[in-house]
VMD Tcl script that draws the C-alpha trace (Angstrom):
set ca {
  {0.20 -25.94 32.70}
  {0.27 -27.32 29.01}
  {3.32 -28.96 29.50}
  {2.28 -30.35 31.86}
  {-0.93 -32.52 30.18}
  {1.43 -33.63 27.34}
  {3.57 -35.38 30.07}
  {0.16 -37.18 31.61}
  {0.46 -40.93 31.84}
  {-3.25 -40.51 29.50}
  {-1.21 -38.28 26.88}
  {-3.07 -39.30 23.52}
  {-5.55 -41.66 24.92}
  {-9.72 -40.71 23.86}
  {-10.33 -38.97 27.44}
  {-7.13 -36.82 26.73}
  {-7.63 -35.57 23.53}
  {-11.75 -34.81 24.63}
  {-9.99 -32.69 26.56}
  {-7.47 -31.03 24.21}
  {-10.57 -30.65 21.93}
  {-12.42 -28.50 24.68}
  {-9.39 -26.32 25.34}
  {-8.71 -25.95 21.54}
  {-5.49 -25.05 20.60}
  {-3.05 -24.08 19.78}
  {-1.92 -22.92 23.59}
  {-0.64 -20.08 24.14}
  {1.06 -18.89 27.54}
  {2.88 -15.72 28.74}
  {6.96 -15.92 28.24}
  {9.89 -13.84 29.04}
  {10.08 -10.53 27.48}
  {7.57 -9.37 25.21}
  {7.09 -13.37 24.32}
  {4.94 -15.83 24.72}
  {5.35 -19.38 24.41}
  {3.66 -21.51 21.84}
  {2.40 -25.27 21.69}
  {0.80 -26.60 18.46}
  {-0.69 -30.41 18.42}
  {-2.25 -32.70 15.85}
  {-3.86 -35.90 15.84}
  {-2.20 -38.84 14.16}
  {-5.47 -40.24 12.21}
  {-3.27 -43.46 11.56}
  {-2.68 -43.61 14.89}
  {1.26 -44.40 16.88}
  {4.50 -44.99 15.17}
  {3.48 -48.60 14.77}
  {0.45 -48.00 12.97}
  {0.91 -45.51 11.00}
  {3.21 -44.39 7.89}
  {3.05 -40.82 8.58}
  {7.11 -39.41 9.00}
  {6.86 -36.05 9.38}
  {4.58 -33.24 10.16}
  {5.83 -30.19 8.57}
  {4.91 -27.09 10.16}
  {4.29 -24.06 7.48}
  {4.09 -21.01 10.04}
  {3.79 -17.55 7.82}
  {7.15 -15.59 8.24}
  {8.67 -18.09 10.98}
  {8.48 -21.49 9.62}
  {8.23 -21.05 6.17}
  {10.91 -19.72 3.11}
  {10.33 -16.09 4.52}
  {11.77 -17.65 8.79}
  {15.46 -18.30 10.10}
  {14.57 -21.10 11.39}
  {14.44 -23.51 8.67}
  {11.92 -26.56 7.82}
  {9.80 -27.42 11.14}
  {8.59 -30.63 11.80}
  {6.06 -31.99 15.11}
  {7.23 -34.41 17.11}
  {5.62 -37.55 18.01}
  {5.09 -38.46 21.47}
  {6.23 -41.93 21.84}
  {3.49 -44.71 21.81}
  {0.66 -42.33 21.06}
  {-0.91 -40.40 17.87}
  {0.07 -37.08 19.45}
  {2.44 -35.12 17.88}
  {3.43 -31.42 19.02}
  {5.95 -28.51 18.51}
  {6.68 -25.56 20.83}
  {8.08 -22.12 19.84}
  {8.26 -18.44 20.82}
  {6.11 -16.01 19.00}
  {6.71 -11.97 20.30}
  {3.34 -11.09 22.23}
  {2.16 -9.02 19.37}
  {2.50 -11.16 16.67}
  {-0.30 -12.64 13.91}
  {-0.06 -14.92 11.70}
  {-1.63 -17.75 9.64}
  {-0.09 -21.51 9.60}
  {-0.84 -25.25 8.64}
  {0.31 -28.90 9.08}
  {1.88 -31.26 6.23}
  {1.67 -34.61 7.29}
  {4.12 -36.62 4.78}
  {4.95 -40.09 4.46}
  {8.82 -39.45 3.25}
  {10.62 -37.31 5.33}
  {13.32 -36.52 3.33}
  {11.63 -33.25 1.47}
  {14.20 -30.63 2.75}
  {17.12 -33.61 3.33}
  {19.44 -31.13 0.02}
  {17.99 -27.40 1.79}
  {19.99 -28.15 5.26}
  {23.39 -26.89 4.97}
  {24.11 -23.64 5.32}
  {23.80 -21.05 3.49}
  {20.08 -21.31 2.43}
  {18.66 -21.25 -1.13}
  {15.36 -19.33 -0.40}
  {14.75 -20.30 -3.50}
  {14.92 -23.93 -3.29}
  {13.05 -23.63 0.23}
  {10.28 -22.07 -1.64}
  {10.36 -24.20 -4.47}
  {10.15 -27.30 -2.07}
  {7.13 -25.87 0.43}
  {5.27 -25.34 -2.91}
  {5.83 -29.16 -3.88}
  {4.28 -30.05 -0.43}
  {1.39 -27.61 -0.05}
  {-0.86 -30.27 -1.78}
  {-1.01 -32.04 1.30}
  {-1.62 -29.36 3.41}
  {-4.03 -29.52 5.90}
  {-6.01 -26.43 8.84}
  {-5.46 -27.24 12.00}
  {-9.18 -29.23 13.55}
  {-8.53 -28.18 16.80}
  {-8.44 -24.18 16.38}
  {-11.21 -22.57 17.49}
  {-11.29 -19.70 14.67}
  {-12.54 -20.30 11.18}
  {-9.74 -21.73 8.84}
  {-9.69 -20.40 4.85}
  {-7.34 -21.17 1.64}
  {-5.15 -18.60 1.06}
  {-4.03 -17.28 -1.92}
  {-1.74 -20.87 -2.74}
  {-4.93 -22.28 -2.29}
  {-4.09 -24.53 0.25}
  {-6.20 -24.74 4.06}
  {-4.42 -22.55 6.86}
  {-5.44 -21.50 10.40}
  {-5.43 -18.35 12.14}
  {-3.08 -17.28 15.21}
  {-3.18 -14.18 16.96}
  {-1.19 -13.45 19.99}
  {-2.68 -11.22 23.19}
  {-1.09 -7.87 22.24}
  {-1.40 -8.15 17.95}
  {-3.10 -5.16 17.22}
  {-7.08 -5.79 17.27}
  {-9.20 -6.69 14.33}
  {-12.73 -6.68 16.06}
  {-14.86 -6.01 12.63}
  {-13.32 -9.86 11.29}
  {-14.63 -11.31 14.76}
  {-18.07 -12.52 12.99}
  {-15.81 -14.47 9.96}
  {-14.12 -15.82 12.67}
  {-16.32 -17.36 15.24}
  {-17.26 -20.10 13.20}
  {-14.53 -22.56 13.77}
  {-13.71 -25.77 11.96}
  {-16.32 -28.80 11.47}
  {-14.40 -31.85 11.41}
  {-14.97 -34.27 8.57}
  {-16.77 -31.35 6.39}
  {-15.93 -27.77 4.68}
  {-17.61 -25.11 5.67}
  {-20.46 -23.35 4.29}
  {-19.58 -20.22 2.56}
  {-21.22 -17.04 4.34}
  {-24.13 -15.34 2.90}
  {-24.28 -12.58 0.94}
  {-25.23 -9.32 2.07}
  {-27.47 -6.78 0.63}
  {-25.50 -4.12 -1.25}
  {-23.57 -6.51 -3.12}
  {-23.60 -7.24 -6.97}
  {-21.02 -9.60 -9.51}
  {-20.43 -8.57 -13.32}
  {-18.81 -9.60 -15.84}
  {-16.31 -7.26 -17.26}
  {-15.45 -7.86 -20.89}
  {-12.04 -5.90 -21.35}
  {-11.68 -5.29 -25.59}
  {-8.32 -3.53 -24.27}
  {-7.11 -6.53 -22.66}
  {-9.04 -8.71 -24.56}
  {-10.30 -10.97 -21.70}
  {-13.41 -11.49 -19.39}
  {-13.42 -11.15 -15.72}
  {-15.71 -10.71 -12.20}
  {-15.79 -7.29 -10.82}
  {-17.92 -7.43 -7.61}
  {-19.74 -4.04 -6.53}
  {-20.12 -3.43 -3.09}
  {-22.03 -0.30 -1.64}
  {-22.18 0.24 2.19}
  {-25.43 3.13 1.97}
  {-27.34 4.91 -0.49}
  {-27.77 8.41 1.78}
  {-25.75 10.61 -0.38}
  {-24.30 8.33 -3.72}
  {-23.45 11.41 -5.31}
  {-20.93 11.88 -2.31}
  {-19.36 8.24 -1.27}
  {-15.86 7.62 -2.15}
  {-14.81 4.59 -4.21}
  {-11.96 2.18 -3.66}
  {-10.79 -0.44 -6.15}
  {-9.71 -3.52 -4.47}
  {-7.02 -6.17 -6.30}
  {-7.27 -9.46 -6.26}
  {-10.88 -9.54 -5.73}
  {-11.46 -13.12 -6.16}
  {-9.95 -13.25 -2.79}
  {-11.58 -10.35 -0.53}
  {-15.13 -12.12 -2.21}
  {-14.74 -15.76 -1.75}
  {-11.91 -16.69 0.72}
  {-11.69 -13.86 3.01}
  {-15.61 -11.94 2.55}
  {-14.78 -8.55 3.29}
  {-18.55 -7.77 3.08}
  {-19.76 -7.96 6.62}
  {-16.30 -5.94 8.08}
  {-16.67 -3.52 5.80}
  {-20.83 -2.85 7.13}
  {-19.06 -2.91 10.66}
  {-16.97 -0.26 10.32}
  {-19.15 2.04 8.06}
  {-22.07 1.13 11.04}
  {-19.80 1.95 13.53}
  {-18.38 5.12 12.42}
  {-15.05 3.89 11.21}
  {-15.39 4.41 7.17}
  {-18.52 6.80 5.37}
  {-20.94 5.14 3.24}
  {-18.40 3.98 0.38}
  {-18.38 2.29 -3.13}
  {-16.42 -0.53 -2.69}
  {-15.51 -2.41 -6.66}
  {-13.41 -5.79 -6.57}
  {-11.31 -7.10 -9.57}
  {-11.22 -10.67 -10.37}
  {-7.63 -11.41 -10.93}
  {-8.42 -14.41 -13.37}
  {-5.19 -16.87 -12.71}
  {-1.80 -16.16 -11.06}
  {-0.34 -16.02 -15.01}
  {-2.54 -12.96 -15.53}
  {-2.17 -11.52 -12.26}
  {1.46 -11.91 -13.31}
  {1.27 -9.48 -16.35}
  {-1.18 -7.31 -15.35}
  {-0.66 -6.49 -11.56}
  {3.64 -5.92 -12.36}
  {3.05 -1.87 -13.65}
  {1.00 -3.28 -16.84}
  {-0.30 0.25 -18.44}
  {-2.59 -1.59 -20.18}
  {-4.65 -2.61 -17.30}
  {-4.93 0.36 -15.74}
  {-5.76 2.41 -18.96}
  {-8.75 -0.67 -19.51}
  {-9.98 0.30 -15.53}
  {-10.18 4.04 -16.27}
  {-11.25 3.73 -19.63}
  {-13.63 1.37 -19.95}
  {-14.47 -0.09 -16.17}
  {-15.30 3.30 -14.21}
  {-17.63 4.76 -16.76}
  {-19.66 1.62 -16.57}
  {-19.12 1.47 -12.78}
  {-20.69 4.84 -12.84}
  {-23.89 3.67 -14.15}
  {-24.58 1.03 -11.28}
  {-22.90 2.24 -8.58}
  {-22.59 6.36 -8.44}
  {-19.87 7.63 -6.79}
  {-17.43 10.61 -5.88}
  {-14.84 10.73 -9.29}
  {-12.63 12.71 -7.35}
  {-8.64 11.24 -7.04}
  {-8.46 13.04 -3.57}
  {-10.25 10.00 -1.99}
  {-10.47 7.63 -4.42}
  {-8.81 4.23 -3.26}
  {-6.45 1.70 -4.90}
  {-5.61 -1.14 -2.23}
  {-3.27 -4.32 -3.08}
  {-1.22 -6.75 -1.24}
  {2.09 -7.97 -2.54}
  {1.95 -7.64 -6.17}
  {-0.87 -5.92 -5.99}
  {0.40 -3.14 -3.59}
  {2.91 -2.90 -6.43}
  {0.41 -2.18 -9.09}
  {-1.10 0.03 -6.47}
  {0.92 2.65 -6.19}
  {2.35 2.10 -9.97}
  {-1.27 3.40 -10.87}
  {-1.10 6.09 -8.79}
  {2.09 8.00 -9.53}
  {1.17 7.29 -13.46}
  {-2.57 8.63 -13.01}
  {-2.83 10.58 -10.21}
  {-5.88 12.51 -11.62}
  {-7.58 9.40 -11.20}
  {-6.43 7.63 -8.62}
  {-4.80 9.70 -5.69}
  {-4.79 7.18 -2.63}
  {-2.78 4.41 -2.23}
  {-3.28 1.35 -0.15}
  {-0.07 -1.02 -0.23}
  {0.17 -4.13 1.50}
  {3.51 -6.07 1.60}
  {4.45 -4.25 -1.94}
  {6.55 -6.48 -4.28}
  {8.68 -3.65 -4.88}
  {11.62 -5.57 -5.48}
  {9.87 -6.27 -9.19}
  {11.45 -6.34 -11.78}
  {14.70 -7.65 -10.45}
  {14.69 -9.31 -6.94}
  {18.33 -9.88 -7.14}
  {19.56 -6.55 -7.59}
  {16.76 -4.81 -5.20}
  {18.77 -7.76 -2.36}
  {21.57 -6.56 -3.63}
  {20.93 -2.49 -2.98}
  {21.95 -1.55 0.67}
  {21.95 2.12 -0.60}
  {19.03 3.85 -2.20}
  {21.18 5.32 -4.65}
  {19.44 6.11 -8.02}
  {15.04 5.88 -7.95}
  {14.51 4.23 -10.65}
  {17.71 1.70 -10.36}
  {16.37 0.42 -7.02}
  {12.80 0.31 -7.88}
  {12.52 -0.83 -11.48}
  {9.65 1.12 -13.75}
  {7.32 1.56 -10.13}
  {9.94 4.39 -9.45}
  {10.02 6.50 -12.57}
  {7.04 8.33 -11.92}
  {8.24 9.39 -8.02}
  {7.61 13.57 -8.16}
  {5.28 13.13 -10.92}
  {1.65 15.21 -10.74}
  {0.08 15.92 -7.70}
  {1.02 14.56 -4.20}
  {-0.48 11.20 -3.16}
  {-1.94 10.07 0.04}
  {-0.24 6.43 0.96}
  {-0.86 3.97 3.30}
  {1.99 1.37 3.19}
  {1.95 -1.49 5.57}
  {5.15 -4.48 5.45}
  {5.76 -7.24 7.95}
  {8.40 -7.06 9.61}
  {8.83 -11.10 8.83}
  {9.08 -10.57 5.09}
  {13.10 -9.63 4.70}
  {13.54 -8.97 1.21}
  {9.85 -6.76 1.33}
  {10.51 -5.19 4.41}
  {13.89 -3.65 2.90}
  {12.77 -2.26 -0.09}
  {9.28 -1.07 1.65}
  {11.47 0.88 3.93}
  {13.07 2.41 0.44}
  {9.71 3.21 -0.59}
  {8.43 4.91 1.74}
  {11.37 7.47 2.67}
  {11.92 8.15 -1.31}
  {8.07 8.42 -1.08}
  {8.46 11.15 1.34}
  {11.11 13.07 0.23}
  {9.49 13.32 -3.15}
  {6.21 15.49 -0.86}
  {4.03 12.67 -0.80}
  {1.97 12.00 2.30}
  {2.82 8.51 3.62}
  {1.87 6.47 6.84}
  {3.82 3.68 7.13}
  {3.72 1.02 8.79}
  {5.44 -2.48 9.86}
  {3.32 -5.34 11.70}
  {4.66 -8.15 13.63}
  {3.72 -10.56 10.81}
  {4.78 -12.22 7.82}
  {3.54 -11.75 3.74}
  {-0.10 -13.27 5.11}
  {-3.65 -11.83 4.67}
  {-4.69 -12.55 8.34}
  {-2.34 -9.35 8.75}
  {-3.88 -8.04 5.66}
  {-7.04 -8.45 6.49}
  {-6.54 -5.98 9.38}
  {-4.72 -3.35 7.57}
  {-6.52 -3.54 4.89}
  {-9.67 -1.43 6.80}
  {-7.01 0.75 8.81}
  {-5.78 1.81 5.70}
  {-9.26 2.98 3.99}
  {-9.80 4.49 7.57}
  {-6.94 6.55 7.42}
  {-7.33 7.19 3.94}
  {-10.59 8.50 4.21}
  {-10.04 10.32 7.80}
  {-10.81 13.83 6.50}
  {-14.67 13.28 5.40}
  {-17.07 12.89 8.11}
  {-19.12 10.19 8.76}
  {-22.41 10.64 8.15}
  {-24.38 11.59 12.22}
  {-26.31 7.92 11.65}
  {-23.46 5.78 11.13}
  {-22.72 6.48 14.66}
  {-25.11 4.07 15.83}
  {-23.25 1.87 18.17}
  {-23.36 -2.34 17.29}
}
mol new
graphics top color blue
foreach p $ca { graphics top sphere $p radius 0.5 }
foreach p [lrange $ca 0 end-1] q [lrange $ca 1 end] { graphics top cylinder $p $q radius 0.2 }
display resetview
């Protein structure tokens, strides 16, 4: 039926796109085998080829499109005589993912990156020059965000991804063309810091987050990297009350670390001892004093995504007295050397494969792990999938999972609140959170 209205002798004329605006998009229909067929558009604000100086349309599509996809460099087509442009894929029916447009007025960005084989490296290096100009897609109906490039992106979810009903409040508010956004409110329960590290010898956010004051004495506490992100671009707030209302997670204490800049996040999330030394020695005691909590390792929390789900686990098998869950999302575990963990296609020796993040595997006490990978992210995916058997045969307890996704928080998002679920699955929510929404 979509193919269909782009061939309409109207395609791209005020009526037309009044229409495209009520449908939203992008469409999505039912395809052969587990896929479905995918049309994205955009609106041409210069208007057609004659008027306007626009090239290309680069489409940045999280583990298809961009450095991560086979595919190579995507651009939109133009429809001839009109300011449409459009580009159809196949996306497998359970798949999620985040994406934006580039409109550029040279289109010779990837002209050196097309001949076979591909420097990922390169391809990287050149999305990253172009992300400036990135733009969210107007015409989807769910709320766009920056990521963590800090660029705009859109959400896509597929019929069959697996569900994420506690983000459906973030996302009902869809995009107001010609104007940001106002950022959501904050809730009750929630307090910002500043942390002055003399360890580190820097000054950071923390945010505090409690989700019920029943029993403090009793709720567990989970320690949540790059904080700047699950506060400002991505509010984890109001799924977080959803699930603790509902039943899903007990009343918890919930503290958020300010990553500072991508160079810091650089030293410190990459198996820094430092930085976990300064958040046992110096940030919990204080964290006890506004927010009290359960100290016990058993079900306290330490959740990251990429090189955060690194430092994750890093923490864990070096202080499991302290910190005896793990929470790893898309775990750069190829660090220190991403060439030789490419290069592995045996697990061979531990601490070979998996740098200094390996050296404590056996260590202490057994660890509870949730590890979570897309099965988009190559390089990740391999050495998660290292990870988690060595994990294993070392006695640790490890769910493990891969999404139909790319390295992108809109799958993080999601796993991110299955993991504390599972996590926590052995204490009992409290009778009253059962109180349906």
């Amino acid at each position: 039926m979509n193919k269909e209205i782009l061939a309409r002798a109207d395609v791209g004329g005020d009526g037309w796109w009044r229409e495209v605006e009520r449908q939203g998009a992008p469409w999505v229909e039912p395809g052969p085998a587990g896929q479905c067929g995918v049309i994205f558009l955009w609106r041409d604000p210069e208007g057609d080829e004659r008027a306007s100086a626009i090239r290309r349309v680069w489409i940045n599509i999280s583990g298809v499109t961009d450095h991560h996809g086979n595919t190579g460099p995507q651009s939109l087509e133009r429809i001839a005589g009109t300011d449409v442009w459009y580009w159809q894929t196949r996306l497998g029916e359970s798949w999620r993912g985040s994406y934006c447009f580039i409109p550029c007025r040279d289109d010779g960005a990837f002209v050196t990156l097309t001949m076979a084989p591909v420097d990922r490296a390169a391809l990287r290096n050149a999305w990253r020059g172009l992300f400036a100009g990135a733009v969210a897609d107007r015409l989807n109906p769910l709320r766009a965000w920056t990521n963590g490039r800090g660029h705009p992106v859109s959400a896509l979810h597929m019929p069959r991804a697996p569900a994420q009903a506690a983000w459906r409040e973030f996302d009902k508010i869809g995009p107001v063309a010609g104007r940001t956004l106002p950022p959501l409110p904050a809730p009750a329960g929630l307090e910002r810091h500043r942390w002055l590290s003399e360890r580190l010898g820097n000054t950071r956010d923390i945010w505090i987050f409690t989700t019920g004051r029943r029993r403090e004495a009793e709720r567990p506490l989970a320690i949540l990297l790059d904080g700047q992100f699950w506060s400002r671009q991505m509010p984890v707030w109001s799924p977080l009350l959803h699930m603790t209302r509902t039943g899903g997670l007990p009343e918890a204490v919930y503290v958020l670390i300010d990553a500072i800049d991508t160079r810091q996040r650089g030293r410190e999330l990459t198996c820094n001892p430092d930085f976990w030394l300064a958040v046992r020695e110096e940030l919990l005691p204080q964290l006890a004093t506004w927010a009290p909590y359960r100290a016990d390792p058993a079900t306290t929390v330490v959740a990251g995504q990429s090189f955060g789900g690194l430092s994750a686990l890093y923490a864990a098998l070096n202080w499991p007295g302290h910190f005896g869950c793990v929470l790893s999302q898309s775990g750069s575990f190829w660090w220190p050397d991403r060439d030789l963990a490419q290069a592995e296609n045996v697990p061979g020796d531990a601490s070979r494969l998996l740098g200094q993040i390996a050296q404590g595997l056996g260590d202490g006490q057994a660890l509870k792990a949730f590890i979570e990978v897309g099965a988009r992210e190559q390089l990740i995916h391999r050495v998660n999938d290292r990870l988690a058997d060595l994990l294993r045969r070392r006695g640790h307890q490890v769910d493990y999972r891969v999404v139909d996704g790319g390295h992108d928080a809109l799958c993080w998002r999601g796993g991110l609140l299955d993991g504390l679920a599972a996590l926590w699955s052995g204490m009992s929510p409290m009778p009253w959170l059962f109180t349906r929404a």
